[in-house]
gemmi code that builds the backbone of each chain (N, CA, C; Angstrom):
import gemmi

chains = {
    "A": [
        ("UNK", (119.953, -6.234, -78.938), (120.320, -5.805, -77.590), (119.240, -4.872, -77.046)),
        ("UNK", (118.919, -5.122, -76.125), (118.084, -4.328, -75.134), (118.341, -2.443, -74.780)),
        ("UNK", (117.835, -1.835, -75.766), (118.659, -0.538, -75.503), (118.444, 0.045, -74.118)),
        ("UNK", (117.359, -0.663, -73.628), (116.583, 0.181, -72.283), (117.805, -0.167, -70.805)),
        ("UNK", (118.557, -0.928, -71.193), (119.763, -1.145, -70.378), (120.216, -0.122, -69.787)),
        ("UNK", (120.509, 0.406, -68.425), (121.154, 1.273, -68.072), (123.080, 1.319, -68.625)),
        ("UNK", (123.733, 2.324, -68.999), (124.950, 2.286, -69.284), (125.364, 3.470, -68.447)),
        ("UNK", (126.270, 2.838, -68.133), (127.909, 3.768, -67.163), (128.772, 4.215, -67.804)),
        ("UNK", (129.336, 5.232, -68.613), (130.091, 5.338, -69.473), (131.044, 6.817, -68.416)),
        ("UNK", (130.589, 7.425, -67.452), (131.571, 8.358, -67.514), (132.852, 7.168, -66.831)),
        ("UNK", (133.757, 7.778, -67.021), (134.972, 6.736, -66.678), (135.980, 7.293, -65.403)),
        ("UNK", (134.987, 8.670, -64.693), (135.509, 9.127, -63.602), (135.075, 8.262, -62.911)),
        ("UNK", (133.916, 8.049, -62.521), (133.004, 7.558, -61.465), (133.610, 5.285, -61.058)),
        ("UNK", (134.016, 5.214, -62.244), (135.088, 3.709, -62.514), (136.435, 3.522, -62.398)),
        ("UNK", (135.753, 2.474, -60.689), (137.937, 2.304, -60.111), (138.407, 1.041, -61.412)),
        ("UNK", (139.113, 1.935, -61.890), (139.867, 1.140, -62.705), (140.989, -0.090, -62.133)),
        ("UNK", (141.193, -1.321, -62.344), (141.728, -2.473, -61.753), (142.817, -2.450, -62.441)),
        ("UNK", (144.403, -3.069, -61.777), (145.501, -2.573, -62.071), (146.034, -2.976, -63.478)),
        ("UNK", (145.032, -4.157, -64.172), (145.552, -4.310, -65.581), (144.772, -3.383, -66.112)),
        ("UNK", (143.789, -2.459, -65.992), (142.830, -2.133, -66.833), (143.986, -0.646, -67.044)),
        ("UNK", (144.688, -0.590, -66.246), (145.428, 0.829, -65.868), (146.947, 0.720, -67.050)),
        ("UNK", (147.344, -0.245, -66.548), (148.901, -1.025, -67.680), (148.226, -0.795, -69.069)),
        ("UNK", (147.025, -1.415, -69.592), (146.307, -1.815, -70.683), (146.178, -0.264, -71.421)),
        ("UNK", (145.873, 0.868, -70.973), (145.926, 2.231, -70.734), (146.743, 2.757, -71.188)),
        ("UNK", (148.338, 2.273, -70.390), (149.496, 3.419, -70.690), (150.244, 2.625, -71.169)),
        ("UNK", (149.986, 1.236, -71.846), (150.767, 0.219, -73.414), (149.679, 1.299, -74.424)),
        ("UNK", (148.378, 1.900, -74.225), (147.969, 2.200, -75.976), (148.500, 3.654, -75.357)),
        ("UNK", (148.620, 4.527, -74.620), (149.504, 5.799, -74.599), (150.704, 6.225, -74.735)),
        ("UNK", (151.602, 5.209, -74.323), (153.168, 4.926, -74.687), (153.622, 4.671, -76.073)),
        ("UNK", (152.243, 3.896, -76.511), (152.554, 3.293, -78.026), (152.497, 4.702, -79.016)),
        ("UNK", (151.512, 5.677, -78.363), (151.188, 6.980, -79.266), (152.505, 7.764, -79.149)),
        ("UNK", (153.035, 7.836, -77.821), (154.160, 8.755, -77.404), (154.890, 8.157, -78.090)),
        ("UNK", (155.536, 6.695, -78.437), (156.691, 6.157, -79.093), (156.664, 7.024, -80.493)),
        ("UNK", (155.175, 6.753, -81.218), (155.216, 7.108, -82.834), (155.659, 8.182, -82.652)),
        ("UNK", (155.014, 9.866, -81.935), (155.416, 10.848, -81.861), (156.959, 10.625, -81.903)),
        ("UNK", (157.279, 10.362, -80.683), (158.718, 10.344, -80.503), (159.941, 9.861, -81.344)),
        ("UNK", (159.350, 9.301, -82.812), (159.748, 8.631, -83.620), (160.516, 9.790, -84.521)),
        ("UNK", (159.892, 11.297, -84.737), (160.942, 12.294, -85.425), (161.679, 12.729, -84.513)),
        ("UNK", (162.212, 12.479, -83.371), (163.246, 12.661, -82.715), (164.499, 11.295, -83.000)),
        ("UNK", (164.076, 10.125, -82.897), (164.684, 9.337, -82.969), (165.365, 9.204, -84.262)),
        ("UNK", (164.475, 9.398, -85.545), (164.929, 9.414, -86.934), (165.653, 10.689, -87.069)),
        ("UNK", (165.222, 12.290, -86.255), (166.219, 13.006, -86.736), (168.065, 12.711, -85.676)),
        ("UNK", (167.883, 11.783, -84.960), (169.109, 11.579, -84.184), (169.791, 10.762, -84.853)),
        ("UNK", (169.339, 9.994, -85.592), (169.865, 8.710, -86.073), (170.445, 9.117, -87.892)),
        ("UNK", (169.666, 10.003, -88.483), (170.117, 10.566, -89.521), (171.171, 11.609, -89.826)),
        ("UNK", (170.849, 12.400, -88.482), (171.645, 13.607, -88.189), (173.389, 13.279, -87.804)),
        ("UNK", (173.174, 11.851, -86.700), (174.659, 11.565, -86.382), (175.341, 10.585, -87.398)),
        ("UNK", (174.561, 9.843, -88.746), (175.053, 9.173, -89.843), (175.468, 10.299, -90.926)),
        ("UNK", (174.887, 11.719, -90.945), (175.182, 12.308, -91.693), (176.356, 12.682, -91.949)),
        ("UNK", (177.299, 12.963, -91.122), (179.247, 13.565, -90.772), (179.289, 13.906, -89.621)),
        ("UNK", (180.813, 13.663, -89.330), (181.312, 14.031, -88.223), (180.775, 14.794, -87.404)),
        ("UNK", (180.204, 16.301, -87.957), (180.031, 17.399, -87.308), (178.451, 16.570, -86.586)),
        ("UNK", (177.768, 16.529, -87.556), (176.308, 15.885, -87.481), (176.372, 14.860, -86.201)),
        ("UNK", (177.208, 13.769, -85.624), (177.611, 12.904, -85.026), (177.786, 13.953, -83.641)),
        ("UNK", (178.690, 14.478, -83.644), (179.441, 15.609, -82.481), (177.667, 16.162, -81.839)),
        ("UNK", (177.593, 16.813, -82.807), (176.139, 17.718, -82.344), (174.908, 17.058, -81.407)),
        ("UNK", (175.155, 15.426, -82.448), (173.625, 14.691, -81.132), (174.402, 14.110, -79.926)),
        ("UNK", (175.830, 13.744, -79.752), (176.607, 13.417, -78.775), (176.429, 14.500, -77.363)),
        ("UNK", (176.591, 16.066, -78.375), (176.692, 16.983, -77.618), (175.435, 17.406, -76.840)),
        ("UNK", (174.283, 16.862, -78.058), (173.051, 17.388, -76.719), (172.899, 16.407, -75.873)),
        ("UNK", (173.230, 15.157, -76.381), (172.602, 14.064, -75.413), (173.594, 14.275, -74.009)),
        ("UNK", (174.471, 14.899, -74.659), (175.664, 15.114, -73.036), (175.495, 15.989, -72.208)),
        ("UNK", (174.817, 17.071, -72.761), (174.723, 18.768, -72.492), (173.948, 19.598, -72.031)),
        ("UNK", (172.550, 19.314, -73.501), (171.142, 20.073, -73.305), (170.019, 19.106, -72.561)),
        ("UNK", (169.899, 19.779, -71.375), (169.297, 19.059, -70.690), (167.510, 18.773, -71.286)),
        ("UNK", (167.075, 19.668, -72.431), (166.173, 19.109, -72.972), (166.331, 17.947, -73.556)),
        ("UNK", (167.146, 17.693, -73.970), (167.545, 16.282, -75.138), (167.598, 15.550, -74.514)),
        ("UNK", (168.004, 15.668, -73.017), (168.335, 14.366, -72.134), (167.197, 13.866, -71.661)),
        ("UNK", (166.215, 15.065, -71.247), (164.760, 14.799, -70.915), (163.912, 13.823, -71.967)),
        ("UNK", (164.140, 14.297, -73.006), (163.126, 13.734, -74.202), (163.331, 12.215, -74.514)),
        ("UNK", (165.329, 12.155, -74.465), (166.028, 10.707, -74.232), (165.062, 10.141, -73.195)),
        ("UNK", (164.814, 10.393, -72.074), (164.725, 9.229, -70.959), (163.296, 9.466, -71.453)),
        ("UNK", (162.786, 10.692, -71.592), (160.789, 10.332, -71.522), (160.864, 9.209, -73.130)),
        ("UNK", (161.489, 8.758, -74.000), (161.372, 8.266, -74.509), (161.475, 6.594, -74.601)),
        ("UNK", (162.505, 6.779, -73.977), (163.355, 5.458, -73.224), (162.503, 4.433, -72.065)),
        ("UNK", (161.734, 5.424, -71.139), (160.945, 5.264, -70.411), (159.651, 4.898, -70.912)),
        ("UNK", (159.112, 5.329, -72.094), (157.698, 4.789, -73.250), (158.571, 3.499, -73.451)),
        ("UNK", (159.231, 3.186, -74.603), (159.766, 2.426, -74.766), (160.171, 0.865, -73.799)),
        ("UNK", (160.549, 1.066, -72.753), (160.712, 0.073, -71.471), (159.567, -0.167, -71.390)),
        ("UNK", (158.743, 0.914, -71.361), (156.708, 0.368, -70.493), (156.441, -0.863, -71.408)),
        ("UNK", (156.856, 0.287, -73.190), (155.374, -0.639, -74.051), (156.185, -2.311, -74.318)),
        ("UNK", (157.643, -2.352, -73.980), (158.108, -3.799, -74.761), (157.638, -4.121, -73.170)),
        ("UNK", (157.908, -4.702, -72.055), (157.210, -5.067, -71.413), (156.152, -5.547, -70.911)),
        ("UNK", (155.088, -4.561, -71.662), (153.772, -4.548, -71.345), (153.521, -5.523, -72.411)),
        ("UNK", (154.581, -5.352, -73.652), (154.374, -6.510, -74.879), (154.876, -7.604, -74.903)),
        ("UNK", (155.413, -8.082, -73.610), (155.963, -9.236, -73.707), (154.417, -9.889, -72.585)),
        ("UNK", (154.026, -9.324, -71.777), (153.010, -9.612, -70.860), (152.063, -9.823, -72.046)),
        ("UNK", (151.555, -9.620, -73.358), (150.671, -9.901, -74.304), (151.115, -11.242, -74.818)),
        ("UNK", (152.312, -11.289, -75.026), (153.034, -12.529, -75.464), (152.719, -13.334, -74.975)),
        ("UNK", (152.704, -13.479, -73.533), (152.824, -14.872, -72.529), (151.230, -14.987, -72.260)),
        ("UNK", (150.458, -14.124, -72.544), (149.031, -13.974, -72.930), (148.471, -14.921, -73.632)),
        ("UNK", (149.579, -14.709, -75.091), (149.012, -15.149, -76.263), (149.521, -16.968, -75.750)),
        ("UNK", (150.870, -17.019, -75.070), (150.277, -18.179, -74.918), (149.809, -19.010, -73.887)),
        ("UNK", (148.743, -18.537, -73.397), (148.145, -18.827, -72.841), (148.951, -18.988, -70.825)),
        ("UNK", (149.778, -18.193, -70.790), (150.493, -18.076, -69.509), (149.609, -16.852, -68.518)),
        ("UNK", (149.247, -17.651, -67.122), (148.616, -16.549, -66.367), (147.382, -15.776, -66.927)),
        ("UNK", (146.652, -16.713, -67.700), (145.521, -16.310, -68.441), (144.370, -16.248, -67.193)),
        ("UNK", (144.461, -15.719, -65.947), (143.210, -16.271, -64.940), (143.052, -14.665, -64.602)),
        ("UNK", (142.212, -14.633, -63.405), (141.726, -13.587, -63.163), (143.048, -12.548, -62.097)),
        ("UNK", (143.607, -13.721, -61.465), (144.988, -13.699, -60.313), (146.163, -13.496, -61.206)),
        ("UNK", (146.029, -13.771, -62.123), (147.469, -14.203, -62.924), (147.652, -12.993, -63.618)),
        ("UNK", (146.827, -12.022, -63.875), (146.229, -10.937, -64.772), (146.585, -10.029, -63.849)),
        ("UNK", (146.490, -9.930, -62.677), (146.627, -8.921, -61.561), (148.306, -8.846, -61.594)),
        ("UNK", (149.043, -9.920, -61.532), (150.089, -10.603, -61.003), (151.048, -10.308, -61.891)),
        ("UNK", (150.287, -10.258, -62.960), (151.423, -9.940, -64.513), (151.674, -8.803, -64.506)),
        ("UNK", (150.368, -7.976, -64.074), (150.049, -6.335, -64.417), (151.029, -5.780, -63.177)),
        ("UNK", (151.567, -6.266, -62.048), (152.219, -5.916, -61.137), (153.464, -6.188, -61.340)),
        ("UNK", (154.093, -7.282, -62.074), (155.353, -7.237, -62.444), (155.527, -6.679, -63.350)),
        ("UNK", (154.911, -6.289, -64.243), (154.936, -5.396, -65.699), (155.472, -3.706, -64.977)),
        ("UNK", (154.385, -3.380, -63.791), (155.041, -2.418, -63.407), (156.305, -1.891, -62.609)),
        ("UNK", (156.756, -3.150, -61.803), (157.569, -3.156, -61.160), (159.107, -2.862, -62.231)),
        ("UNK", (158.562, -4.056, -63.073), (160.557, -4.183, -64.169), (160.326, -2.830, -64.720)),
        ("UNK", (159.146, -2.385, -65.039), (159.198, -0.978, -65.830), (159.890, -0.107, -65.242)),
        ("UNK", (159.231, 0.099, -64.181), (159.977, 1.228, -63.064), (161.412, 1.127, -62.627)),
        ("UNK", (161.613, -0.441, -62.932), (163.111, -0.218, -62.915), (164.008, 0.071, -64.060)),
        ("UNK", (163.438, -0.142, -64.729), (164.392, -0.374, -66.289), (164.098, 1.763, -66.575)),
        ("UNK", (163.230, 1.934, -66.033), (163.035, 3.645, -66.080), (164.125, 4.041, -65.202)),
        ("UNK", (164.793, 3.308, -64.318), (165.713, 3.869, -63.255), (166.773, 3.973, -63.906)),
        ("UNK", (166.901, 2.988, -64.373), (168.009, 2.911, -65.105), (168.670, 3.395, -66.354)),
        ("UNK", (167.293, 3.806, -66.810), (167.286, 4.421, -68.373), (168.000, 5.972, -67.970)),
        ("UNK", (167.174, 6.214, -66.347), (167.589, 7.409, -66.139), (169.336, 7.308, -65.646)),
        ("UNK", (169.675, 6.890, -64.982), (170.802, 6.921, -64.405), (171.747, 6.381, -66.178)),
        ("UNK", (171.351, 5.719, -67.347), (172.226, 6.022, -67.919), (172.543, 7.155, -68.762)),
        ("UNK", (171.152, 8.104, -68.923), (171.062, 8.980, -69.741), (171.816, 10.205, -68.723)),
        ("UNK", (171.698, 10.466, -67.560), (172.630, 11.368, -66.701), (173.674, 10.577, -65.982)),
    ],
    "B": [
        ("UNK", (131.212, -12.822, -91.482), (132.427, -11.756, -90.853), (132.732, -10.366, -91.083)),
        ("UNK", (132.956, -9.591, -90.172), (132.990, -8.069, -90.002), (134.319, -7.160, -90.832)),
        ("UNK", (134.412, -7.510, -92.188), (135.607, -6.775, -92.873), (135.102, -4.919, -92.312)),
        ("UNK", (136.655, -4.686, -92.508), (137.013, -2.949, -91.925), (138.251, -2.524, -93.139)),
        ("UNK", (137.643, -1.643, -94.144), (138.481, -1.314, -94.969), (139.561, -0.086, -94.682)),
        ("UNK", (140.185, -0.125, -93.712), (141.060, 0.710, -93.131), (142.159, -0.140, -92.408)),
        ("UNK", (141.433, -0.938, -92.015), (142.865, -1.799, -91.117), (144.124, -2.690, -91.869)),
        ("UNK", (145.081, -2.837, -91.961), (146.183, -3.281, -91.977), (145.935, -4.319, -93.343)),
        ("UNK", (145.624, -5.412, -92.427), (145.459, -6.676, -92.990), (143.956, -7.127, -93.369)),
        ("UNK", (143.053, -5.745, -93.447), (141.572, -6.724, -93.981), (140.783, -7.825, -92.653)),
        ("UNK", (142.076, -8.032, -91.889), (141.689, -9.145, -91.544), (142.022, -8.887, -90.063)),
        ("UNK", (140.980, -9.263, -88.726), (141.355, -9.336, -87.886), (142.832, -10.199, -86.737)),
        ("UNK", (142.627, -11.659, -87.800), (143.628, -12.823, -87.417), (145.325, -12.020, -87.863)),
        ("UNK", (144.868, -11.338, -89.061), (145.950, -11.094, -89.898), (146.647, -9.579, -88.860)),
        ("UNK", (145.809, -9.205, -88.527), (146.394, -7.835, -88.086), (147.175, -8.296, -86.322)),
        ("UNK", (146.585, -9.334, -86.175), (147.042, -9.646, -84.820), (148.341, -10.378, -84.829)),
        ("UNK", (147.986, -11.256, -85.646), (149.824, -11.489, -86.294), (151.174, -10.848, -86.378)),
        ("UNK", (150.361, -10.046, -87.594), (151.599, -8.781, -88.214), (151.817, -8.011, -86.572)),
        ("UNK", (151.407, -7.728, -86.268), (151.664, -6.885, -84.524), (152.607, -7.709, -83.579)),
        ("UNK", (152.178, -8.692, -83.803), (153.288, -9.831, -83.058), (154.573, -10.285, -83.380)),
        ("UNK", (154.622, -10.405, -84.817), (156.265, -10.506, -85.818), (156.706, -8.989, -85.513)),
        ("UNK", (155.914, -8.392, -85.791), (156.815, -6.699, -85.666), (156.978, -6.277, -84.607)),
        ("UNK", (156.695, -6.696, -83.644), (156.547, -6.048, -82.101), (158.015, -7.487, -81.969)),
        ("UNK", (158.084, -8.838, -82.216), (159.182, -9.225, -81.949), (160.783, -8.607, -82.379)),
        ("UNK", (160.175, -7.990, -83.978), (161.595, -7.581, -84.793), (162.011, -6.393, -84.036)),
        ("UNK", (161.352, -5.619, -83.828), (161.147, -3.903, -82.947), (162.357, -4.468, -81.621)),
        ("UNK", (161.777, -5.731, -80.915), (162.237, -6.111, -79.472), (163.464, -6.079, -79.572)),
        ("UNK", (164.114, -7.007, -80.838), (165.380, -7.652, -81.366), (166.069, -6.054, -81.528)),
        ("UNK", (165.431, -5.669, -82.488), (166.349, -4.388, -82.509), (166.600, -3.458, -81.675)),
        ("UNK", (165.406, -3.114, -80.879), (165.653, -2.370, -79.543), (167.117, -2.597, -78.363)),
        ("UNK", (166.928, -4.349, -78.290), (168.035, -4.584, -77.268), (169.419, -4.846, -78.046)),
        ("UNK", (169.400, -4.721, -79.192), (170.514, -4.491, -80.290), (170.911, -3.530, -80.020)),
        ("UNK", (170.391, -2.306, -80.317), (170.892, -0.706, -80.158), (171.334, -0.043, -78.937)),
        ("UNK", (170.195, -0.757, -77.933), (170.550, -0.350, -76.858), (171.847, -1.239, -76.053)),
        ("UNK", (172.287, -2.421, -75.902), (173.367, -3.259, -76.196), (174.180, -2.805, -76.563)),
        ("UNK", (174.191, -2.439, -78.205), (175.616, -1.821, -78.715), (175.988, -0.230, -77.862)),
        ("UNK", (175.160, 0.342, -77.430), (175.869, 1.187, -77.255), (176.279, 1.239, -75.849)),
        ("UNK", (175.533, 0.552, -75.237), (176.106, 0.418, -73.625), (177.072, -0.560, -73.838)),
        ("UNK", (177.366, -0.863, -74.833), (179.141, -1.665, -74.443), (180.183, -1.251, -75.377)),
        ("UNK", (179.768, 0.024, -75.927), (180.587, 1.130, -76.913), (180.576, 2.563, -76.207)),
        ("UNK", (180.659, 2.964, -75.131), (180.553, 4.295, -74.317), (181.290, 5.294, -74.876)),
        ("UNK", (182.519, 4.381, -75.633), (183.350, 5.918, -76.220), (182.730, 6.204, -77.742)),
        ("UNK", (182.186, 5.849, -78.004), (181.786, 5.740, -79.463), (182.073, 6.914, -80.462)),
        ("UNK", (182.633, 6.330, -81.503), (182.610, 7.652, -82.399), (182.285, 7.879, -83.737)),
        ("UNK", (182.272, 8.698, -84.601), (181.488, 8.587, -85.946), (182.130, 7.493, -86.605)),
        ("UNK", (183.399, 7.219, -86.595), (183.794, 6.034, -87.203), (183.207, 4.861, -87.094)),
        ("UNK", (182.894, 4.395, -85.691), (182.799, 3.461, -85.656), (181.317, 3.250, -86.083)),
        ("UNK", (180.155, 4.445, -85.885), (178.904, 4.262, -85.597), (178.207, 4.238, -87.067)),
        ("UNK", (179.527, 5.225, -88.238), (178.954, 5.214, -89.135), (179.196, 3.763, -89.860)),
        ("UNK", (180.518, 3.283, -89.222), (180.976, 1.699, -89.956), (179.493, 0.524, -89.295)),
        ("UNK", (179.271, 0.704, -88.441), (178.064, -0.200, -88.066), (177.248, -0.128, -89.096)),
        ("UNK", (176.534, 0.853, -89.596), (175.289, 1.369, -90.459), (176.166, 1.508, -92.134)),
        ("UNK", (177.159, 1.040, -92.521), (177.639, 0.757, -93.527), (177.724, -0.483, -93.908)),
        ("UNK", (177.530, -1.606, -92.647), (177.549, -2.927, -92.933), (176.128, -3.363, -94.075)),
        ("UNK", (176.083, -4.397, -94.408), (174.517, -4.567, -95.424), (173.552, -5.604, -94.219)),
        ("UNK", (174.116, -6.297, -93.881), (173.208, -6.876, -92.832), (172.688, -5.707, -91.374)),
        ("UNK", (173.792, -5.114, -90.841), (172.801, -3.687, -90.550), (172.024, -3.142, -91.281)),
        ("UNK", (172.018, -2.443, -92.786), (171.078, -1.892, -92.839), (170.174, -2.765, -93.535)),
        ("UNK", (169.718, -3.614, -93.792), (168.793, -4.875, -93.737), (168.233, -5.078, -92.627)),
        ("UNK", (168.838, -5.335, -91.768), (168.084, -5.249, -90.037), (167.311, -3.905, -90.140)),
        ("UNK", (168.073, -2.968, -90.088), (167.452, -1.486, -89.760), (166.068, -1.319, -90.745)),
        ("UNK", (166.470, -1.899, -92.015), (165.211, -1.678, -93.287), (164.014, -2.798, -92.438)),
        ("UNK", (164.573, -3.252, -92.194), (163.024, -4.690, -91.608), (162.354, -4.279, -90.121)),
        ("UNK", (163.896, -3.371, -89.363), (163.197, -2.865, -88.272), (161.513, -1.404, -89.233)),
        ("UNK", (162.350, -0.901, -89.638), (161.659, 0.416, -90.115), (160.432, 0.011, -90.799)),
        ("UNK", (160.491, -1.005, -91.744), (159.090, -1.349, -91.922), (158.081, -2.063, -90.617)),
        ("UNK", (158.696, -2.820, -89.932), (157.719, -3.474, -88.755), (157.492, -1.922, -87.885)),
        ("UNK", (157.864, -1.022, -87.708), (157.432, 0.267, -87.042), (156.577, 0.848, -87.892)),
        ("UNK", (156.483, 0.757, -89.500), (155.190, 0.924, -90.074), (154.187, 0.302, -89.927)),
        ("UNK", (154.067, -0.817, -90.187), (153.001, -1.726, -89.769), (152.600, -1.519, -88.344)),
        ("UNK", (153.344, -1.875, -86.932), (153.085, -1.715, -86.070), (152.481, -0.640, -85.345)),
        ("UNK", (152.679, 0.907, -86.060), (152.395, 1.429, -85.167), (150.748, 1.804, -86.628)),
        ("UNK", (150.550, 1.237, -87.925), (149.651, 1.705, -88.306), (148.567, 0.233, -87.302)),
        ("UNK", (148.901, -0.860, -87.019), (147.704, -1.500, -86.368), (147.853, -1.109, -84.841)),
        ("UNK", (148.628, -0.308, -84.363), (148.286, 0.210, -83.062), (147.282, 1.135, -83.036)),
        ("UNK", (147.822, 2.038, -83.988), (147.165, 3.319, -84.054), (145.931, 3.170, -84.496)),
        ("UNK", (145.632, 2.181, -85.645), (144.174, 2.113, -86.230), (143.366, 1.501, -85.241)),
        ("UNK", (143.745, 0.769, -84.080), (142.945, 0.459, -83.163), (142.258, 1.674, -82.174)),
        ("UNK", (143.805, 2.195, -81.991), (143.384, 3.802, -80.958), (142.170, 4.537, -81.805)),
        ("UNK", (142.625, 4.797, -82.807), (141.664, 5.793, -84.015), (140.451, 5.663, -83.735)),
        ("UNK", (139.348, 3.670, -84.087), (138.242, 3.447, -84.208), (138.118, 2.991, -83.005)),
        ("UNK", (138.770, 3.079, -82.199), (138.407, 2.993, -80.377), (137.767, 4.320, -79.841)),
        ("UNK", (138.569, 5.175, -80.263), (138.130, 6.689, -79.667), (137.685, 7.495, -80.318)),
        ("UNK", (137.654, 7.461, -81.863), (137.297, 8.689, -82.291), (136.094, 8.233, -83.372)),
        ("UNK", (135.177, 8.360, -82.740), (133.614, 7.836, -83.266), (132.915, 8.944, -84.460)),
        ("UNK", (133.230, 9.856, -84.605), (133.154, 10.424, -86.270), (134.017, 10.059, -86.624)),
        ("UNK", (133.254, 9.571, -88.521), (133.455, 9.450, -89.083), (134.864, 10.038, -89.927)),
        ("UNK", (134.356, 11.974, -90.259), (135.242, 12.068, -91.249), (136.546, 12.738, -89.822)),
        ("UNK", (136.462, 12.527, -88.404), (137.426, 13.032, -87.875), (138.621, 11.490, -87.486)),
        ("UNK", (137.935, 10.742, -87.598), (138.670, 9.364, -87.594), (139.308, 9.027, -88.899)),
        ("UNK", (138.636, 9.444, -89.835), (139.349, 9.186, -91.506), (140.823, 10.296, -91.323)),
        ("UNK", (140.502, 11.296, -90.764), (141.272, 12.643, -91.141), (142.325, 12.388, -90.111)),
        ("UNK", (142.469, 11.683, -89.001), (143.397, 11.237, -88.199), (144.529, 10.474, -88.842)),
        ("UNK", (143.174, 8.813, -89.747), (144.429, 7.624, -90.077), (144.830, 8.231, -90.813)),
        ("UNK", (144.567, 9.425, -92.050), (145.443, 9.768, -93.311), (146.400, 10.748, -92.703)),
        ("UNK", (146.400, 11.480, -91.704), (147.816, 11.971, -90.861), (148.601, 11.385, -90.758)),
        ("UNK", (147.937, 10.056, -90.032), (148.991, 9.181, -89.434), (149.543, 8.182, -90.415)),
        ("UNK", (148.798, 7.676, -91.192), (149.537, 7.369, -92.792), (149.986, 7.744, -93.383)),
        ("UNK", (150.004, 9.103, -93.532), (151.482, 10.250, -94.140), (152.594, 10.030, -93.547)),
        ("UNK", (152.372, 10.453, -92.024), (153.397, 10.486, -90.799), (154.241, 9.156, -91.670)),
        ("UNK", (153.679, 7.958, -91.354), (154.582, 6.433, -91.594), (155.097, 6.707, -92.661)),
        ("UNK", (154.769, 6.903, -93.782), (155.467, 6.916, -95.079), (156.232, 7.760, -95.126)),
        ("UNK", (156.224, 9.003, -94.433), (157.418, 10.409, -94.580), (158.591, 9.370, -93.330)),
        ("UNK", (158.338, 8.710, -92.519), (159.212, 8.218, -91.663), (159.798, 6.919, -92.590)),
        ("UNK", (158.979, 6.066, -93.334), (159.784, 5.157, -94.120), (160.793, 5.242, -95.225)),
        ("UNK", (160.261, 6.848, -95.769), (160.904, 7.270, -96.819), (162.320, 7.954, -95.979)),
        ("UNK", (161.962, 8.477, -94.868), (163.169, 9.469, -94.504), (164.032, 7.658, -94.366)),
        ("UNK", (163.666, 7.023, -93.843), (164.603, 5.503, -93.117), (165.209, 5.488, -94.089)),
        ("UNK", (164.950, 5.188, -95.680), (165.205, 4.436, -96.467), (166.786, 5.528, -97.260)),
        ("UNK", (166.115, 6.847, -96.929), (166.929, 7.726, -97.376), (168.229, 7.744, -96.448)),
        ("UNK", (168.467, 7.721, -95.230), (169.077, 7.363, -94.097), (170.066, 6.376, -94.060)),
        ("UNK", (169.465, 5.521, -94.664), (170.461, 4.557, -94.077), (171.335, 4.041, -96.092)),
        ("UNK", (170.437, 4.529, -97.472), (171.542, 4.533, -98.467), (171.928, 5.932, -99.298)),
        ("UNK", (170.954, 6.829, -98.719), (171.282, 7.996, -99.255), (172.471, 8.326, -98.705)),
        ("UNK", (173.143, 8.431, -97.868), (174.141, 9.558, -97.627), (175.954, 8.765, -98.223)),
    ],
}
model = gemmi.Model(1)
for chain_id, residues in chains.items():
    chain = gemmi.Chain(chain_id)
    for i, (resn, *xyz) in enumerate(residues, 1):
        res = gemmi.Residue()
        res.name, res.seqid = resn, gemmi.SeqId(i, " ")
        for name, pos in zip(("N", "CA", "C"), xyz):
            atom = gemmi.Atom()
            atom.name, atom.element = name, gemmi.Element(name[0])
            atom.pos, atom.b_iso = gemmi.Position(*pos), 0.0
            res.add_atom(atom)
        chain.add_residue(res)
    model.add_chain(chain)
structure = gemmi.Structure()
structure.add_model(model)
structure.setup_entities()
């Protein structure tokens, strides 16, 4: 390769195109999910543990409005990245593989997201 | 061909795979959980702990918990050697994040027959 090539690398100065943006916040959502993963395992262990244990994650998810926050910012990763992973799917086979179809996917990807976030919210409050 | 002794499967074909079975099992279980409980609103330890007492639940749950190992170690090992171009700060990341999975597989495993 020609090193004498000019390269563009700051990534301010680059309008990013609306799949390049989805493509983005599927590998950031995917990081937030893992994080978000000792919340989920301590909810899921904590309310199998007894009664009391059960009562307690009922009670924040009903109550502490941090828990409810963390519920939907989680819920809301979650909706993006299966979405954004089903748009890889129809990828893989070969659906809307064009330059239009790529735009088109990346716009319904955001649209169901944003709703299924509406909803995540309206069930978590 | 370009072997990478950090990734998953050795293998590029292989890692793209495993991401695709586990990202399906993840899907299955996701609209499982989320399903059961939006059509269980009153729910209570009885019932939630009798779900997770069944053996085909926690068989599901054990196959979900491993495809969230795998999955998020070939997510993550992509993020890792995407962005983090030293060496020993990219090594010192995946062995975090390879602890992380195994303290989360071990807590699963403890979870769902320990108690």
């Amino acid at each position: 390769m020609n090193s004498k090539r000019p390269v563009n690398l700051d990534l301010s100065t680059i309008q990013f195109p609306l799949p390049a943006l989805t493509s983005i916040a599927h590998r950031i959502t995917g990081v937030i999910l893992f994080i978000g993963l000792v919340f989920a395992f301590w909810a899921l262990d904590t309310s199998l543990s007894s009664p009391v244990g059960f009562a307690a994650v009922s009670d924040a998810l009903a109550h502490n409005f941090l828990a409810k926050l963390i519920a939907w910012g989680l819920l809301s990763a979650l909706a993006f990245h299966l979405v954004a992973g089903v748009k890889h799917l129809l990828m893989d086979m070969d659906i809307g593989v064009t330059l239009e179809g790529g735009v088109k996917k990346a716009q319904i990807t955001v649209v169901v997201s944003v709703v299924l976030i509406i909803l995540a919210g309206v069930w978590v409050w | 061909m370009v072997t990478n002794i950090t990734n998953l499967g050795r293998s590029g074909l292989s890692d793209w795979l495993l991401q695709r079975v586990s990202a399906v099992v993840l899907a299955l279980y996701t609209l499982f959980i989320v399903g059961y409980l939006l059509f269980n609103p009153g729910l209570d330890y009885a019932a939630w702990s009798g779900l997770f007492a069944q053996t085909w639940m926690r068989i599901f749950s054990l196959l979900a918990f491993i495809s969230v190992a795998a999955h998020a170690w070939v997510g993550l090992w992509t993020v890792t050697t995407d962005y983090l171009k030293p060496t020993a700060v990219r090594i010192g990341a995946q062995l975090v994040i390879i602890l992380a999975i195994f303290v989360f597989l071990v807590w699963g495993i403890i979870l769902l027959w320990g108690a």
